[in-house]
C-alpha positions as CSV (number, residue, x, y, z in Angstrom):
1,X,-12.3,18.2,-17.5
2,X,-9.5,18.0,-14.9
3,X,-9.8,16.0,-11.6
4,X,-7.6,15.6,-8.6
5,X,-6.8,11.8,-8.3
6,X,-5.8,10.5,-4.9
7,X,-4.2,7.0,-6.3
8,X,-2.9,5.4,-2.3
9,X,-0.8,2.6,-1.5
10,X,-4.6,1.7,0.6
11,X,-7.2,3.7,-1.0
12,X,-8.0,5.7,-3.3
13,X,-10.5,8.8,-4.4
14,X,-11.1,11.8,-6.8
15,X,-12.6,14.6,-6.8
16,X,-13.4,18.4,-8.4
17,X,-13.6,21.4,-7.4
18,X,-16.0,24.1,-9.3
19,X,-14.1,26.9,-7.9
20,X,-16.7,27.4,-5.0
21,X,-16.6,23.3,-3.4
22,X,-15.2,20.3,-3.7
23,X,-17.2,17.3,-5.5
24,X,-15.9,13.7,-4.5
25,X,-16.3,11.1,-7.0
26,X,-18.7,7.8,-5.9
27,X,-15.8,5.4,-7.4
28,X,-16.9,2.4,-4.9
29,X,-20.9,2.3,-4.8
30,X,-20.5,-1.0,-2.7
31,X,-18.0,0.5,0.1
32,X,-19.0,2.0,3.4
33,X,-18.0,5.2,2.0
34,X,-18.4,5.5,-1.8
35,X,-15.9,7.9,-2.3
36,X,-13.1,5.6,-1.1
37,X,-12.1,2.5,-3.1
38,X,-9.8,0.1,-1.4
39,X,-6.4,0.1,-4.2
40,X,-7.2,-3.3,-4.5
41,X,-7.1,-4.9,-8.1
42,X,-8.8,-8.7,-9.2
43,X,-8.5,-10.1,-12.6
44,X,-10.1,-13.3,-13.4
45,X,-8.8,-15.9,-15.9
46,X,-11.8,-14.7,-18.2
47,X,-10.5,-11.4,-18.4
48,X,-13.3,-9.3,-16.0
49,X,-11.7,-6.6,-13.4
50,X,-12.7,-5.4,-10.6
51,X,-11.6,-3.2,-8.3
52,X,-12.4,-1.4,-4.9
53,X,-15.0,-3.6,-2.2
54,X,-16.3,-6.0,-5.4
55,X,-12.4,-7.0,-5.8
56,X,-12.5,-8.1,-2.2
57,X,-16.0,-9.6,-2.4
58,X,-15.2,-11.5,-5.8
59,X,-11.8,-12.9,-4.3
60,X,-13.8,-14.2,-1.4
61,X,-16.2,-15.7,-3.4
62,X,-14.2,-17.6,-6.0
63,X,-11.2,-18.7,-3.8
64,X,-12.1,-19.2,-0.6
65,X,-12.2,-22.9,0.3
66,X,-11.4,-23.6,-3.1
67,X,-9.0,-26.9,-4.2
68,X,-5.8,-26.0,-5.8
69,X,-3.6,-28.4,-8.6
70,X,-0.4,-26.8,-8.6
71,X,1.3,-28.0,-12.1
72,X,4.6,-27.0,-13.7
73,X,4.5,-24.7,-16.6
74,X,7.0,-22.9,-18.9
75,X,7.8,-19.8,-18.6
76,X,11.0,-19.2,-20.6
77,X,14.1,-20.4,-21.5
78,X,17.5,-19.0,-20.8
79,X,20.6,-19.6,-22.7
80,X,23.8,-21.2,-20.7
81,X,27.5,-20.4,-22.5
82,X,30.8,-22.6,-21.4
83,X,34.1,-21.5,-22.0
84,X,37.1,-24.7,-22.9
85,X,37.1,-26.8,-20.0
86,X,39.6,-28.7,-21.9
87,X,37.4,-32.6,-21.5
88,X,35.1,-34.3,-19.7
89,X,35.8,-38.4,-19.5
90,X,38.1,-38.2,-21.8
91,X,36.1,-36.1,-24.7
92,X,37.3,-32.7,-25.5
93,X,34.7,-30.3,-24.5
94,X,35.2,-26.9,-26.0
95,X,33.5,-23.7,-25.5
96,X,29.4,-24.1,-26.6
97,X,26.1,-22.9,-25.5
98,X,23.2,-24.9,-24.4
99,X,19.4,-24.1,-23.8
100,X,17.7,-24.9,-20.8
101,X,13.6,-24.7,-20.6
102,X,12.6,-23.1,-17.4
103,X,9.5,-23.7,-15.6
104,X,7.6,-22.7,-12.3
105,X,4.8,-23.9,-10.2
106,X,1.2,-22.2,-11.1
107,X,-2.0,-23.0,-9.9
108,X,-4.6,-24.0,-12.9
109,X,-7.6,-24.0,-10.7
110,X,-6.8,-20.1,-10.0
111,X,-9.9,-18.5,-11.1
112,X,-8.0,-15.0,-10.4
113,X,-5.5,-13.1,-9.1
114,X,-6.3,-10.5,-6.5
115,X,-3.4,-7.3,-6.1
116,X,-2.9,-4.5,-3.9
117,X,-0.3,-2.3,-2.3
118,X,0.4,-1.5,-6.0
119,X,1.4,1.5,-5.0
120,X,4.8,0.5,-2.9
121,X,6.2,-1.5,-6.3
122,X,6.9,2.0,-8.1
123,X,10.4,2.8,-6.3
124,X,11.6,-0.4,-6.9
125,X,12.9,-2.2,-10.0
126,X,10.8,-2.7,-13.0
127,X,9.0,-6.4,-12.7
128,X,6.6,-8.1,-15.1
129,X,4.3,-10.5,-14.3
130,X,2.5,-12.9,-15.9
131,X,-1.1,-13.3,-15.3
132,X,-3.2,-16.2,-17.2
133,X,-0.4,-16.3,-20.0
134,X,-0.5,-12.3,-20.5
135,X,2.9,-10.7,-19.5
136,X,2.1,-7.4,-17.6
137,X,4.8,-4.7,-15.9
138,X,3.9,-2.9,-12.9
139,X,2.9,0.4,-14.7
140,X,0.5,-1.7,-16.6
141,X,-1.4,-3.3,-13.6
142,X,-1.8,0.5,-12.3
143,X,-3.3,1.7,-15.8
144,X,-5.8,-0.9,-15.3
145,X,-6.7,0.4,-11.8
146,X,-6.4,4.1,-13.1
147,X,-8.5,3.3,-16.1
148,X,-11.6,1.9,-14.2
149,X,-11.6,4.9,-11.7
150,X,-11.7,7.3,-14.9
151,X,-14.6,5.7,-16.2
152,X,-16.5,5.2,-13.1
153,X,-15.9,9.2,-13.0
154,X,-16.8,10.4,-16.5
155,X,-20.0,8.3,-15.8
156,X,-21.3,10.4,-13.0
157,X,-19.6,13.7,-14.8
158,X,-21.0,13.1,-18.4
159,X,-18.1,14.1,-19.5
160,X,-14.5,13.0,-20.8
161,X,-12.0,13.0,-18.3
162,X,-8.5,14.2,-19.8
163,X,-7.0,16.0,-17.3
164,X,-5.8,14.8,-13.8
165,X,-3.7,15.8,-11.1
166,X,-2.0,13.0,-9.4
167,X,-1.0,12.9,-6.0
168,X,2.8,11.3,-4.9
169,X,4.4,11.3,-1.5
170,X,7.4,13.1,-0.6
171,X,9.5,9.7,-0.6
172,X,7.5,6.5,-2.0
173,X,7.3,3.2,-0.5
174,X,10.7,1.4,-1.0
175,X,12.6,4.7,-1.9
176,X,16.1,5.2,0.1
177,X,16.9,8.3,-2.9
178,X,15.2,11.1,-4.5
179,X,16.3,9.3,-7.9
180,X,14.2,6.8,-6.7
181,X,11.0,8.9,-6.4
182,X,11.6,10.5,-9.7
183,X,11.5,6.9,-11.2
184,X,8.3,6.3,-9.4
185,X,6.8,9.6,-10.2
186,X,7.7,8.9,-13.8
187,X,6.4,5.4,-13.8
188,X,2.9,6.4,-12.1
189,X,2.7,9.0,-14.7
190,X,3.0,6.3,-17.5
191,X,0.8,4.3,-15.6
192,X,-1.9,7.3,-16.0
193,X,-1.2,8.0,-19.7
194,X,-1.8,4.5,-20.4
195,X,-5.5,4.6,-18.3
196,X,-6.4,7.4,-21.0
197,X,-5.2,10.7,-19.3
198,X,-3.8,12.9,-21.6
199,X,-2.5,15.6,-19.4
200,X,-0.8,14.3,-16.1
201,X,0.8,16.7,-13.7
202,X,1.7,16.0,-10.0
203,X,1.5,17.4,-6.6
204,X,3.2,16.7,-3.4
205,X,0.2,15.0,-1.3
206,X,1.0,17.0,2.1
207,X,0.9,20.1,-0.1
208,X,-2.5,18.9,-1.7
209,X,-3.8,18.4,2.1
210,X,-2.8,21.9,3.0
211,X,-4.4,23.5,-0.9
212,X,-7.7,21.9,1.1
213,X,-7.5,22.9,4.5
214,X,-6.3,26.3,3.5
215,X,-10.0,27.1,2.1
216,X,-11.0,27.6,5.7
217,X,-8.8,30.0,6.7
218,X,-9.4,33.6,7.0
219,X,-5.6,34.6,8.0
220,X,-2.6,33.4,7.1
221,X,-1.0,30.5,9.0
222,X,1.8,28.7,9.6
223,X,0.8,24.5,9.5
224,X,2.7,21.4,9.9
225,X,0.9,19.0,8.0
226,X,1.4,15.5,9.1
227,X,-0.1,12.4,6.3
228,X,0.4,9.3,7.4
229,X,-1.7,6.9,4.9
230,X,-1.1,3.1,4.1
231,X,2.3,2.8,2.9
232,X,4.4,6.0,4.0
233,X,4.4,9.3,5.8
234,X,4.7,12.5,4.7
235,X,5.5,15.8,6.8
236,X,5.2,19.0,5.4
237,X,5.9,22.4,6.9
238,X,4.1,25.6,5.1
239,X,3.0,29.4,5.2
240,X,-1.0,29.0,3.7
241,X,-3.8,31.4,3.7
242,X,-2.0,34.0,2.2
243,X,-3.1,34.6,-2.0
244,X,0.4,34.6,-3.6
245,X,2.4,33.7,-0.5
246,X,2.3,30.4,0.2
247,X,5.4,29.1,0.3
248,X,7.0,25.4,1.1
249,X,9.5,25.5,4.2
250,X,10.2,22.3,4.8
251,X,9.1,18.2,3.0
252,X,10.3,14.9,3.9
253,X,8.8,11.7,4.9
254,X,10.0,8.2,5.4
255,X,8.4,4.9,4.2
256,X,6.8,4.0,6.8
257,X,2.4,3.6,7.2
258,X,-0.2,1.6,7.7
259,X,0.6,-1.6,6.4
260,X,4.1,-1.3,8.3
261,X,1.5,-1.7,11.3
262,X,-0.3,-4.4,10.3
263,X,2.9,-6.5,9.4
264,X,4.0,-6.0,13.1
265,X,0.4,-6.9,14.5
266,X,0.9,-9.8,12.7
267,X,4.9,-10.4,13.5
268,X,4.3,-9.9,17.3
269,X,1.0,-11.7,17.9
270,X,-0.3,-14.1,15.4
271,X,2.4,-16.5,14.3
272,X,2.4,-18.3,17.2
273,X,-1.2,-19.7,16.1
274,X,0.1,-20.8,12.5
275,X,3.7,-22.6,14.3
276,X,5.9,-19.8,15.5
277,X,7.9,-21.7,18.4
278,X,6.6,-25.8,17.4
279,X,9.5,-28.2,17.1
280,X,9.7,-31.1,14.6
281,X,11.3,-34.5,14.4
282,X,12.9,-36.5,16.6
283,X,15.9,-34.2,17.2
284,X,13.1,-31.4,18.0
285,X,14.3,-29.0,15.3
286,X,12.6,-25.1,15.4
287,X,10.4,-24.9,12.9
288,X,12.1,-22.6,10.1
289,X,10.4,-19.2,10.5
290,X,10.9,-18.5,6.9
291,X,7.4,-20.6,6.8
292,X,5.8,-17.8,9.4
293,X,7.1,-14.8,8.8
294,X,5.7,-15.3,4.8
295,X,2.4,-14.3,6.9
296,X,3.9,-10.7,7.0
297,X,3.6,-10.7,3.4
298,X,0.9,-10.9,0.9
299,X,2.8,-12.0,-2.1
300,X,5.0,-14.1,0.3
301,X,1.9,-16.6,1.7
302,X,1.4,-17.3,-1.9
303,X,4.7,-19.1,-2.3
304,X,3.9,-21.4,0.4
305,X,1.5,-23.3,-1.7
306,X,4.1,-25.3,-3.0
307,X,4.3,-29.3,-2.9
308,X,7.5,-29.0,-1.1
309,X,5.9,-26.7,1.4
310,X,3.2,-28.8,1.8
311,X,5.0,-31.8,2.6
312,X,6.5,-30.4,4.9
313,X,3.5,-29.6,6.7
314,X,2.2,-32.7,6.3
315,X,6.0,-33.8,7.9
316,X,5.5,-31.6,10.7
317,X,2.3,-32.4,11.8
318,X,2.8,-36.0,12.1
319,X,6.0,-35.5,13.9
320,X,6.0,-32.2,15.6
321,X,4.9,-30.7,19.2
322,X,1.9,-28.5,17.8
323,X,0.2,-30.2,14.8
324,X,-2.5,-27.9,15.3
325,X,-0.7,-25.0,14.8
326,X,0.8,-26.1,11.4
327,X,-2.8,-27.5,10.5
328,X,-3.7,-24.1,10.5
329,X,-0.9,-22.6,8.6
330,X,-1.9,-25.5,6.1
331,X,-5.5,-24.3,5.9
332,X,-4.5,-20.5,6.1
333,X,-2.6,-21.4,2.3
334,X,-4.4,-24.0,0.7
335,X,-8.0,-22.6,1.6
336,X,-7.1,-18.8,0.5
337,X,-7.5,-17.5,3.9
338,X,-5.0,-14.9,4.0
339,X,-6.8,-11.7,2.8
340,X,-9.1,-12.9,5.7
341,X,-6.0,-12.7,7.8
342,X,-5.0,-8.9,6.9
343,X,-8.8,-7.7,6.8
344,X,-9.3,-8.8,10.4
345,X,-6.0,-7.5,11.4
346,X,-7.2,-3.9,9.9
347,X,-10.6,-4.3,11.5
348,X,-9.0,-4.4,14.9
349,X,-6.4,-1.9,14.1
350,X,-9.1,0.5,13.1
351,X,-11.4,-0.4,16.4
352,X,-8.4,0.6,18.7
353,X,-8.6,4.1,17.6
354,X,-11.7,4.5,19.4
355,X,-11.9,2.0,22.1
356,X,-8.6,0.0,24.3
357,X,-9.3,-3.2,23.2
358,X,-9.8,-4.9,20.0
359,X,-10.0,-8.9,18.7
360,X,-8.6,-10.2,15.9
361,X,-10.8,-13.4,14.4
362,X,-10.4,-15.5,12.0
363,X,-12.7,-19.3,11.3
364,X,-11.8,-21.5,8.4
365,X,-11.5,-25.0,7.9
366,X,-8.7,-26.5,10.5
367,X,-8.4,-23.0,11.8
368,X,-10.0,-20.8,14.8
369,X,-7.9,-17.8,15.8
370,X,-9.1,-15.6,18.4
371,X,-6.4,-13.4,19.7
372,X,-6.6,-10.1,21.6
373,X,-5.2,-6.8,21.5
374,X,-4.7,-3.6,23.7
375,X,-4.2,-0.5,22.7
376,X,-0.7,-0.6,25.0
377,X,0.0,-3.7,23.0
378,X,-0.9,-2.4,19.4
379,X,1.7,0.9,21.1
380,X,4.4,-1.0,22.1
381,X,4.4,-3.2,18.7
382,X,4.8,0.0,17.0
383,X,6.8,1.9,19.3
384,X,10.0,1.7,16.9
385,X,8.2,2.8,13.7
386,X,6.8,5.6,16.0
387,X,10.5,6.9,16.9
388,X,11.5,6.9,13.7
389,X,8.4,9.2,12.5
390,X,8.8,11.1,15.8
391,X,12.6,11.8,14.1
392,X,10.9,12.5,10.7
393,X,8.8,15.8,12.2
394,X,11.1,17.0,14.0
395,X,13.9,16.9,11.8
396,X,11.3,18.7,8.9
397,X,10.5,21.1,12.0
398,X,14.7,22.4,12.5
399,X,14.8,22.4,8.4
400,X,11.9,24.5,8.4
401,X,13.8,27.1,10.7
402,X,10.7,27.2,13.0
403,X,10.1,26.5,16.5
404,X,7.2,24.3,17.7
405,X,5.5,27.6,19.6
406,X,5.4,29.2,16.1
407,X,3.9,26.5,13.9
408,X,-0.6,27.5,14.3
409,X,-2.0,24.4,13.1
410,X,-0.9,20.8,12.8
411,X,-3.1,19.2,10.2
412,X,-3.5,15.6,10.3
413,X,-4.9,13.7,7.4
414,X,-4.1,9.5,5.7
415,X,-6.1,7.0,7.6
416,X,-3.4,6.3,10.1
417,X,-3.2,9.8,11.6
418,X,-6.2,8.6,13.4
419,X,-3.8,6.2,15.7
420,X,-4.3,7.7,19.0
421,X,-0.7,7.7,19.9
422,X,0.1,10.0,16.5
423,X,-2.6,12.2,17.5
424,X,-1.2,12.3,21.0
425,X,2.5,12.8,19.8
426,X,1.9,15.7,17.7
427,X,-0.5,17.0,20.8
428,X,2.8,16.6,22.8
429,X,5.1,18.3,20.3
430,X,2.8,21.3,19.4
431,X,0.0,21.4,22.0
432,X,-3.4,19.6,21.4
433,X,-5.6,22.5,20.7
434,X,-3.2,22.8,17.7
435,X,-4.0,18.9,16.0
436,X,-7.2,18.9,13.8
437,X,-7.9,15.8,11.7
438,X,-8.5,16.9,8.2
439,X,-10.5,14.8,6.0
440,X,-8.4,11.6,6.9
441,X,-9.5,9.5,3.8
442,X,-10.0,12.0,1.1
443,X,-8.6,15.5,2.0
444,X,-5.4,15.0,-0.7
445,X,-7.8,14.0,-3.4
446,X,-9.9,17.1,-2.6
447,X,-6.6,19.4,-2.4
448,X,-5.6,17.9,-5.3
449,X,-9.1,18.4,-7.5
450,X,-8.2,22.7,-6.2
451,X,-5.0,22.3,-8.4
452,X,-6.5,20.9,-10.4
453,X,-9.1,23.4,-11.1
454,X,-6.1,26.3,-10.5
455,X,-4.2,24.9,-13.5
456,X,-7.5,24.9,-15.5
457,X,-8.0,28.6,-14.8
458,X,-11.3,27.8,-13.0
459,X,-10.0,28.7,-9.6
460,X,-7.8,31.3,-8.5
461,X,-4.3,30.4,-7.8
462,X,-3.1,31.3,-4.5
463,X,0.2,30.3,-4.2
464,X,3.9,30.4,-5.8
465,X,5.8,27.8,-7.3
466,X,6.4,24.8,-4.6
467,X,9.4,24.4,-3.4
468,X,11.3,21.5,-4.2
469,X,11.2,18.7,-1.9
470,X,13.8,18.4,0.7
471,X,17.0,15.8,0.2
C-alpha cells in the first residue's frame, strides 16, 4: 500500500485515496483532531516514544516542576598538535600532541527529552546528538517520528505500508540555495527508508494542495496556491482541472511560517516579564539580552540551566531593579516551563484568527504572566515577515507570466493561511471572492495520498511531469 505522508515542520497527517475519496489516517487518537499529530517527538531515559498530543502530555507530566542536578560528563576527547616552539622555562619543547578529555553539562534527573521543529534541521548541517548515552543524527530522530506514524497506519489499514509519497516545500526551513533543498530532500528521504518505507518519492506540497483541490473542479482553472504551514511558505502558480494539462507555471517560497510568528509574539511582548529592560549592580548594568532573547528559542532556554546561568540570577535578583522579573526567568528554566510558554503563545495566536483580542497566560511557581494581545498588535509584530511574503507572491505571480485578473482561484491551505491579514492580503491582490481555504491542516497530505494512488495505478493520472521548481 502507498500513502501520502504530510511530515510538517508543526504537524503532521496521512492519508489514501481509493481512487473515488480520500481516507485520513487517525495517527493522534488523543488530539482534538485525530488526523493531525503535533511533529513533536519525546524519548524517555527508559527508551519509550511518544509522539503527537501524548509527547506533550508525557513532557508535562514528568518535567514540570521537577528538580534538576546538572553534573559534568564526558563526551569525547579531542586531540591537540604543537609545532617547535623552540622552549618553555628553559626546556626545549618540540613539536608533540596532547589529549584533552572534553566534557559538558547534562542534567541526570532528565527523565526525557522532548523535540520538535524537526523538520527545519534538514537544510542545515548534519548534527548528532546524544540522548541518554545513544548518539543519534538528525535523519535518525525523524525515522523514529516516521516509523511510529507508519505503524499507527498499517494498524487501522491491516496492511503493510511500503509505499509513501512524502511531501517537501519548495525551499526548507534554513535553505538560502536549491542545493540546500536537495540535501534536505535527500536526507528526509533517508529519514523514511530508515522508518521502514521501501519506496519513497516526493512531491512539491503546493502542488500536492492543488492534486486535492483540483478534484472539485469541473473546468479547467488557473490557481495560485498559497501554503503557509509552521516553518515556511510555499507559493505555487498552476493550470489544474485539465486531464493531461496540468502544468506548473511558477514555485518558490521563502522560509518563513508559523513559528517565525510565534518567535516575534514572544520577542515584542513577553521578555519584559522574564527581565527585558532590569538593570543589575551597583553601576546599573542592562541585563545581557543574550539571557532573554534564548526565550525565542526552544533549544536555546535549555542552555540556560547552567550553574553559571544560575548564579547569575541568583546575582541579579539580590542586586538588580526587577528581582521579580528574573525570578521568573529563573522558574521559567529550572521548573520546565517553556513548552508552557510556546503552547500559550500558539493558543492566542490561533484565537486571533477569529476574534481581536487574545491573552497569553502562563502560572508556575515564582511566575504569573498575563499579557494581552490585539489583532493590530499580533499585525504590526509581523508586519515585516508579511512584506517579505507579500514579495514572495508576487514575484511567483510576474514569473508565472500572469496577471492578477487572470489567476481563478487562490487556494489557501498550512495552518497559518488562516491569519486574517494573509487571507486579507491575497483578497487585496486577487479579489476576495477568489480566496478559499482548502483543508488548512491536511489538504497536502490528502493531495499527496492522490499521487500517491496515481503512481500505484489506482487512480488516473491527470497531469504531466511537474515542472521544476523555480531558482
Amino acid at each position: 500500500m502507498r500513502i501520502g505522508l504530510d511530515f510538517g515542520t508543526t504537524n503532521s497527517s496521512a492519508a489514501l485515496f481509493d481512487g473515488q475519496r480520500v481516507h485520513m489516517f487517525p495517527i493522534d487518537p488523543g488530539a482534538r483532531d485525530a488526523a493531525v499529530a503535533r511533529s513533536i517527538l519525546y524519548l524517555t531515559r527508559d527508551g519509550d516514544v511518544f509522539i503527537g498530543q501524548e509527547a506533550v502530555d508525557t513532557y508535562y507530566r514528568q518535567n514540570t516542576g521537577r528538580p534538576s542536578r546538572m553534573v559534568r560528563k564526558i563526551i569525547g576527547e579531542i586531540e591537540m598538535s604543537f609545532g617547535d616552539v623552540g622552549s618553555t622555562k628553559g626546556y626545549p619543547v618540540g613539536p608533540h600532541n596532547t589529549f584533552q578529555e572534553v566534557y559538558a553539562l547534562v542534567d541526570e534527573l532528565t527523565p526525557g527529552r522532548l523535540l520538535h521543529s524537526l523538520k527545519s534541521g534538514l537544510a542545515g548541517g548534519s548534527t548528532r546528538p546524544t540522548i541518554f548515552d545513544r548518539e543519534y543524527g538528525l535523519e535518525g530522530l525523524i525515522a523514529i517520528f516516521l516509523r511510529e506514524v507508519r505503524q499507527r497506519v498499517e494498524a487501522v489499514a491491516g496492511e503493510r505500508v511500503e509505499s509513501v509519497v512524502l511531501g517537501r516545500p519548495v525551499t526548507f526551513a534554513g535553505g538560502d540555495q536549491e542545493a540546500d533543498s536537495a540535501r534536505a530532500e535527500t536526507r528526509l528521504g533517508r529519514a523514511a527508508e530508515m522508518a521502514g518505507f521501501r519506496d519513497v518519492s516526493f512531491e512539491l506540497e503546493p502542488v500536492a494542495a492543488a492534486h486535492h483541490y483540483e478534484q472539485t473542479l469541473a473546468s479547467p482553472q488557473d490557481v495560485i496556491v498559497f501554503d503557509l504551514g509552521g516553518g515556511t511558505l510555499d507559493v505555487t502558480v498552476m493550470r489544474v482541472g485539465e486531464p493531461g494539462l496540468r502544468e506548473v507555471r511558477a514555485t518558490g517560497g521563502v522560509g518563513i511560517g508559523g513559528e517565525t510568528f510565534d518567535q516575534r509574539i514572544i520577542s515584542g511582548l513577553l521578555l519584559d516579564h522574564f527581565g527585558r529592560g532590569t538593570t543589575w549592580g551597583e553601576q546599573a548594568i542592562p541585563l545581557p539580552s543574550r539571557y532573554t532573547d534564548a526565550l525565542s528559542d526552544w533549544q536555546a532556554i535549555a542552555d540556560l540551566n547552567r550553574p553559571e546561568a544560575l548564579r547569575f540570577f541568583h546575582l541579579a535578583q539580590t542586586t538588580g531593579s526587577h528581582p521579580a522579573r528574573v525570578r521568573a526567568l529563573q522558574s521559567l528554566v529550572v521548573n520546565n516551563y517553556a513548552m508552557r510558554l510556546i503552547d500559550g503563545v500558539e493558543r492566542a495566536k490561533v484565537a486571533l484568527s477569529a476574534a481581536h483580542f487574545g491573552l497569553i497566560r502562563l502560572t508556575g511557581q515564582d511566575l504569573g504572566v498575563w499579557q494581552p494581545i490585539t489583532r493590530a498588535q499580533f499585525e504590526g509584530l509581523i508586519a515585516k515577515a508579511a512584506g517579505r511574503i507579500e514579495a514572495c507572491v508576487l514575484g511567483m505571480l510576474e514569473r508565472s507570466g500572469l496577471s492578477p485578473d487572470q489567476i481563478d482561484t487562490v487556494v489557501q491551505t498550512g495552518g497559518s493561511a488562516q491569519i486574517p491579514l494573509f487571507i486579507a492580503m491575497m483578497g487585496r491582490l486577487f479579489g476576495p471572492e477568489k480566496v478559499i481555504l482548502s483543508d488548512v491542516f491536511t489538504g497536502v497530505a490528502a493531495g499527496l495520498a492522490i499521487r500517491a494512488a496515481q503512481l500505484e495505478g489506482t487512480a488516473e493520472p491527470r497531469d504531466r511531469p511537474n515542472a521544476a521548481p523555480s531558482p
